[in-house]
C-alpha positions as CSV (number, residue, x, y, z in Angstrom):
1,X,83.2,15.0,155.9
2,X,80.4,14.3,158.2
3,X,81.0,15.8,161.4
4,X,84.8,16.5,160.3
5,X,84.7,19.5,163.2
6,X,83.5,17.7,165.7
7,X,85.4,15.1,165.4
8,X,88.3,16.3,165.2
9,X,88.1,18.5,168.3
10,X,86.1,15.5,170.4
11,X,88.5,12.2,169.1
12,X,91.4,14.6,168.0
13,X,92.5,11.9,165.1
14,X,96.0,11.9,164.6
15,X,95.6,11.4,161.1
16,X,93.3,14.2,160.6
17,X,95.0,16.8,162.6
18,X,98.0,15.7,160.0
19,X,96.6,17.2,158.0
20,X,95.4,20.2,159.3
21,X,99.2,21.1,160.1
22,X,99.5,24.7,158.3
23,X,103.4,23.9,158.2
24,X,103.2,20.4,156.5
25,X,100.6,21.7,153.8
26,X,103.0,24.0,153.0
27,X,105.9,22.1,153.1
28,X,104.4,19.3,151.1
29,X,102.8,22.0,148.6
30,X,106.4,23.7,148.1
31,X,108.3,20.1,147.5
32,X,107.8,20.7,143.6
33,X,109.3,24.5,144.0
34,X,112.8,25.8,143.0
35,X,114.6,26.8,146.1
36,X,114.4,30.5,144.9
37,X,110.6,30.0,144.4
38,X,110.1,28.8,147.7
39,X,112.2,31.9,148.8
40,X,110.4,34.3,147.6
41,X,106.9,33.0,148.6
42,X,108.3,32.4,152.3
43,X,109.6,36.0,152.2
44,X,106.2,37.4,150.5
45,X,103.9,36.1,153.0
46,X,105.7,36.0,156.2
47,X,105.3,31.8,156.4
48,X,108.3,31.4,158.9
49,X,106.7,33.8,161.4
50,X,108.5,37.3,159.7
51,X,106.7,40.2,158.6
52,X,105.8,39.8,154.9
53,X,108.7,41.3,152.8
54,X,108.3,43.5,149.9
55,X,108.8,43.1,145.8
56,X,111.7,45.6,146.1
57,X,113.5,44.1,149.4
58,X,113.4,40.7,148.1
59,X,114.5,41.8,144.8
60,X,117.6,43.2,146.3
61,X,118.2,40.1,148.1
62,X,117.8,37.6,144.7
63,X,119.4,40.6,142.2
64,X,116.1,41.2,140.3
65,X,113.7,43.3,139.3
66,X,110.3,44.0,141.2
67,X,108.5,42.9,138.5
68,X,111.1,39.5,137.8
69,X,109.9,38.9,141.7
70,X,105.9,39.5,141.0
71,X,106.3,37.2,137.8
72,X,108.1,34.1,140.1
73,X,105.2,34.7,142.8
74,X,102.8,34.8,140.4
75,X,104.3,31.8,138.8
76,X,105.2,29.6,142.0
77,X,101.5,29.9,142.6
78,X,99.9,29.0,139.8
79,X,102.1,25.6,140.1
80,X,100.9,24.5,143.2
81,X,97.8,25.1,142.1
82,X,98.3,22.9,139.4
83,X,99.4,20.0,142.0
84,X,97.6,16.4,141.1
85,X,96.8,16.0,145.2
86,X,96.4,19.8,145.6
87,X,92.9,18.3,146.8
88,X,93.9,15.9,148.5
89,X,96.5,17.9,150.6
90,X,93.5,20.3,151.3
91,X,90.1,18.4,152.0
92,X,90.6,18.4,155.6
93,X,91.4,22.0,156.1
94,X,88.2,22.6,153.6
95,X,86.0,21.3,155.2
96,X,87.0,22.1,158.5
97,X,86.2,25.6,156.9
98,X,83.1,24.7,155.9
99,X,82.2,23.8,159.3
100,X,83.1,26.1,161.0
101,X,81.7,29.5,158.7
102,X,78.3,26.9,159.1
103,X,78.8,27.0,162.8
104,X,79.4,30.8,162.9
105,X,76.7,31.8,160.6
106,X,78.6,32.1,157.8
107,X,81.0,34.8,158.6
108,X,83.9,34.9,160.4
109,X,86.7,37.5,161.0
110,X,89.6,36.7,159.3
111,X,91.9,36.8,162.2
112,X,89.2,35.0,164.2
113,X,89.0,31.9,162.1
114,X,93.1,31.8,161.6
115,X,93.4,31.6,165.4
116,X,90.8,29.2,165.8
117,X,92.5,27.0,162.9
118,X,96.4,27.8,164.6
119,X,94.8,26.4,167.9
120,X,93.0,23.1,166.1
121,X,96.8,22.6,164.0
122,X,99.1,23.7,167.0
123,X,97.8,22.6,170.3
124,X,95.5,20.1,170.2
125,X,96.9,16.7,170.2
126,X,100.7,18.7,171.1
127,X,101.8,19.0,174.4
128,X,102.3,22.9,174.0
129,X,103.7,25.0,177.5
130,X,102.1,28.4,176.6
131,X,104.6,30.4,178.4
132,X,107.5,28.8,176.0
133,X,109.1,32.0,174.1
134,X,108.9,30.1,171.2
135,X,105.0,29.5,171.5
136,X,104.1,33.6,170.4
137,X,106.5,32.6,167.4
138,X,105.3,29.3,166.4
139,X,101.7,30.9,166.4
140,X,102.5,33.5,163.7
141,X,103.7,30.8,161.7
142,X,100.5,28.4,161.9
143,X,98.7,31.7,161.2
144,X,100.9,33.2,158.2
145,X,101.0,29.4,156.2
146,X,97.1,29.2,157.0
147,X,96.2,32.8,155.9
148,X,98.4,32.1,152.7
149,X,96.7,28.5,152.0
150,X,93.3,30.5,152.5
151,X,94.1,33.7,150.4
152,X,95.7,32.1,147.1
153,X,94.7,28.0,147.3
154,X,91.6,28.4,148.3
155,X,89.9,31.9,147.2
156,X,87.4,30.0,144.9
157,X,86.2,28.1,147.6
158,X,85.3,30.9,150.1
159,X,84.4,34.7,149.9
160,X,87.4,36.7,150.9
161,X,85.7,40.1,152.1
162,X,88.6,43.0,152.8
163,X,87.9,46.1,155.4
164,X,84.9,47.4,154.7
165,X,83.0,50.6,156.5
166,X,80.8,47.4,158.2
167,X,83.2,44.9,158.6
168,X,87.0,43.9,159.8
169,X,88.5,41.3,156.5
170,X,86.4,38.4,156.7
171,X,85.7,35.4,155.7
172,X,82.3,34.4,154.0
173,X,80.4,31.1,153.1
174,X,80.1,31.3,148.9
175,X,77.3,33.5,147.5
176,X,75.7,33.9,151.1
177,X,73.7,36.7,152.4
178,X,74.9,38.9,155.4
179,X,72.5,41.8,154.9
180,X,71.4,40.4,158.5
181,X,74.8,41.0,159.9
182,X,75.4,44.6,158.3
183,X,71.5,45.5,159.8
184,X,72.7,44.1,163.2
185,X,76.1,46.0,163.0
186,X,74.7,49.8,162.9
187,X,72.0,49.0,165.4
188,X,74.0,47.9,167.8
189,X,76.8,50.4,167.2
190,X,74.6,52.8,167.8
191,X,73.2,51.5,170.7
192,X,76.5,51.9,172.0
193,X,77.5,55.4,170.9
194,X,74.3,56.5,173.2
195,X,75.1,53.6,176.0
196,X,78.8,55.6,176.2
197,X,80.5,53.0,178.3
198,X,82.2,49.5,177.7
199,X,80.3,46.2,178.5
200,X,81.8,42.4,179.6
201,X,81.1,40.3,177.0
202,X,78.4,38.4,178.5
203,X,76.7,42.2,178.9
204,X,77.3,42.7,175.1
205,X,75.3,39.6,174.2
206,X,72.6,40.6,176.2
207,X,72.4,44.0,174.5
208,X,72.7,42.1,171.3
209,X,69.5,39.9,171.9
210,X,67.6,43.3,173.1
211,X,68.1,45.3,170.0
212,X,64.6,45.8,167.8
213,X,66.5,44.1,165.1
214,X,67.2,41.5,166.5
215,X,64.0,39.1,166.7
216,X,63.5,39.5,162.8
217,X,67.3,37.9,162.5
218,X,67.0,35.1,165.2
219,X,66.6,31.9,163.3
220,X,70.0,33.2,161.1
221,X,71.6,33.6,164.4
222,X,71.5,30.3,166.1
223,X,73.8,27.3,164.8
224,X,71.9,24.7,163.3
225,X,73.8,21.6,164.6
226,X,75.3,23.3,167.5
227,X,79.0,21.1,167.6
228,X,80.2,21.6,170.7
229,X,84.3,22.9,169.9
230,X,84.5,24.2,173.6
231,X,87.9,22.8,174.0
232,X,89.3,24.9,171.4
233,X,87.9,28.0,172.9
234,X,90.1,26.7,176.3
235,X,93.2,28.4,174.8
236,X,94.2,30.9,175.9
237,X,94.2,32.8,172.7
238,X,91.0,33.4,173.7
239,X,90.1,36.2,176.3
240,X,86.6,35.0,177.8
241,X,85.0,31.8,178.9
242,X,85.4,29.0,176.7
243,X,81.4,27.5,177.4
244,X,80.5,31.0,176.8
245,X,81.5,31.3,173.3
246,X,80.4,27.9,172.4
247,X,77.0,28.6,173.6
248,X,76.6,31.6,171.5
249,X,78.9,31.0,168.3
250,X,76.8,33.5,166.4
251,X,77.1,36.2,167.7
252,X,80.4,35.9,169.5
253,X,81.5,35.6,165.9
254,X,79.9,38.8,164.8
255,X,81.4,41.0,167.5
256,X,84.8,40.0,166.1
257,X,83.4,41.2,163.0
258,X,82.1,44.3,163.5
259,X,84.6,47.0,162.1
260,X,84.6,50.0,164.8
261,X,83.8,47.4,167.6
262,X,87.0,46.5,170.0
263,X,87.8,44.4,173.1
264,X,90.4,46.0,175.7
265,X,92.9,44.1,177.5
266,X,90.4,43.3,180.5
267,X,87.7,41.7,177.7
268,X,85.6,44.8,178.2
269,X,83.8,46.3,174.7
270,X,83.9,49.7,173.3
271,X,84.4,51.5,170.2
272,X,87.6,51.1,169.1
273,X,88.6,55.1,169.3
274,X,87.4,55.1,172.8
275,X,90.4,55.6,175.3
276,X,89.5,52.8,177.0
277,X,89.8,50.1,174.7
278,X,92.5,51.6,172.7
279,X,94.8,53.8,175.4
280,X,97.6,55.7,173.9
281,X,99.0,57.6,176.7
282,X,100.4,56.7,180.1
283,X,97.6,58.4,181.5
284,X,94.9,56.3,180.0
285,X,96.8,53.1,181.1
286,X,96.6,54.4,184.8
287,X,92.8,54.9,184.5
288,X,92.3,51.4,183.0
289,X,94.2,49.4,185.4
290,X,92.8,51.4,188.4
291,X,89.1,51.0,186.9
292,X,89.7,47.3,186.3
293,X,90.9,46.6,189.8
294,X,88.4,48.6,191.7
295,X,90.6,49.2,194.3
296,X,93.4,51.4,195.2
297,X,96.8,50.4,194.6
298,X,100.4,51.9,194.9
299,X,101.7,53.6,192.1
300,X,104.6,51.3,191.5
301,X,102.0,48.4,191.8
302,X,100.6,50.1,188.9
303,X,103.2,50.9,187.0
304,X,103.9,46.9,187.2
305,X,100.8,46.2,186.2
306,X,100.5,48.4,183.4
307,X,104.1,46.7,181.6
308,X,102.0,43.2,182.4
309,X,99.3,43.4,180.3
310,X,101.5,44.7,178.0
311,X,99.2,47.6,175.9
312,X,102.3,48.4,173.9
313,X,105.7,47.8,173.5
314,X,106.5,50.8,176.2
315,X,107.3,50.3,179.5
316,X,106.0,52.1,182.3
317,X,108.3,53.7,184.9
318,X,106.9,53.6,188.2
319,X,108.5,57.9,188.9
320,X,106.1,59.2,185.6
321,X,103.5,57.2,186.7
322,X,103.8,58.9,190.2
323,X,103.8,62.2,188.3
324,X,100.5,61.7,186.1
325,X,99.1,60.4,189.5
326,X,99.6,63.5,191.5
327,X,99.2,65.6,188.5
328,X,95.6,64.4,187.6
329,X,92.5,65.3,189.8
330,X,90.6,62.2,188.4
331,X,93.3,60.0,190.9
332,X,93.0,60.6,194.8
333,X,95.4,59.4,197.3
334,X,94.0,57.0,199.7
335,X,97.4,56.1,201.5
336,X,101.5,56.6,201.6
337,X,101.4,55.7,197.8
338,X,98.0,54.7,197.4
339,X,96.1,55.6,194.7
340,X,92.5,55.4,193.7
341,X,89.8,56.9,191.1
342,X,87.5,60.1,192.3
343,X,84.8,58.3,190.5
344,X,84.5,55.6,193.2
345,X,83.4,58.4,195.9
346,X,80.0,59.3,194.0
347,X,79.3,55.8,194.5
């Protein structure tokens, strides 16, 4: 297992990246399962891509009992986990694992690490076009078979950490120490309830290495071996620069982590309740992609831009945003449709 990581990201070995396919695994792991077993744990933790079903809908759908469904989940598991090659079918994915929690200090955000594994599985080696419609879909998959390999095959291996008032669900190297990480957390969380503004990434960092707690932790926050996975940070799953996050694993990591901590659309971090990095109304869309452009622009150019990045899944017509524009004194007009923020004139 020697340099598995590296490896694998600087040689990409067809016969290692095998078998890190999430849908293989799971295919192979369900080949000794009843087709209604295989049913039921597909339906139970979304591993075609679907939203995970419940004991009562999939009940409905097989004629039985919530509790007839928990038994056959309960029961499906426990017999792949009872699989001669189980181990064999899971080394790679292991100790990929392994490597990477090493490389990331130990933790990782559960999401984090699942996208990081979906982009080893699903695009390395694969000629993937990104803008394929199938491409958001084939993602969930990887991600669903990979959370459910990591959540009931391999719990003994790895601390599963859920929400906690510190922390977004995590994964954790076994029996390690993260009182480091927690200390760092409300530091730097307050640091920027009194900052009261968002910060780039790379800005973030720098605040991170600047806080008084921060020298005490240093050695537990570089990487010891330092494996360069750069390419995987190349996809574009990822919002900021790919050498960036490689060079500081650590605590790229731990921002992920961090439970009240959020990125907006435009890579920019905030509290997670702050309008800008979570906007609900049209209102605060208009602000965010004015601010981010630092320019004027029309208010249908804005309104287009706003339904690009996509905040949510509604659509903004270019007539309401007209109407929060004039409506607003924060928003001047600079032109015959031109719009720009009031803030820029103290400037």
């Amino acid at each position: 297992m020697e340099n598995l990581l590296e490896n694998i990201v600087r040689e990409k070995r067809s016969e290692e990246l095998v078998k890190l396919n999430a849908i293989q695994i799971v295919n192979s792991l369900f080949s000794d399962l009843m087709e209604r077993e295989r049913d039921i744990l597909t339906r139970r933790f979304g591993l075609n891509g679907e939203k995970n079903e419940t004991l009562e809908k999939i009940g409905n759908l097989h004629k039985l009992t919530r509790e007839r469904v928990r038994q056959i989940e309960n029961a499906s598991i426990k017999k792949i986990k009872r699989l001669d090659n189980l181990g064999e079918y899971l080394s790679v994915l292991k100790g990929v694992i392994s490597e990477l929690l090493k490389e990331h200090g130990g933790l990782l955000r559960r999401n984090f690490l699942l996208e990081i594994l979906t982009v080893m599985s699903l695009e390395m080696g694969n000629n993937v076009d990104n803008n394929n419609p199938d491409y958001q879909k084939n993602r969930q998959i990887y991600k669903n078979r990979f959370d459910f390999i990591l959540s009931k095959l391999l719990g003994d291996d790895f601390d599963l950490l859920p929400d906690s008032d510190d922390f977004n669900a995590s994964v954790k190297t076994k029996d390690s120490a993260i009182n480091h990480f927690e200390n760092l957390s409300r530091d730097m969380i307050a640091k920027i309830d009194s900052l009261n503004k968002t910060l780039n990434t790379e800005e973030l960092l720098d605040l991170l290495k600047q806080l008084q707690t921060y020298p005490g932790f240093k050695e537990k926050l570089v990487a010891n071996d330092d494996i360069d996975i750069t390419q995987v940070f190349k996809s574009q799953v990822f919002p900021d620069k790919a050498e960036m996050i490689n060079d500081d694993k650590i605590l790229y990591s731990f921002l992920q982590t961090v439970k009240n901590l959020e990125q907006n659309k435009f890579g920019h971090w905030g509290k997670n309740d702050w309008q800008e990095i979570k906007p609900k109304t049209i209102n605060d869309k208009i602000y965010l992609v004015l601010k981010n452009s630092g320019q004027p622009l029309h208010f249908t150019e804005i309104a287009s831009k706003i339904n690009e990045v996509k905040f949510d899944h509604k659509n903004a017509n270019p007539a309401t945003v007209h109407n929060e524009l004039i409506l607003d004194d924060r928003y001047i007009l600079t032109g015959r449709g031109m719009y720009g923020l009031r803030e820029w004139q103290k400037v």
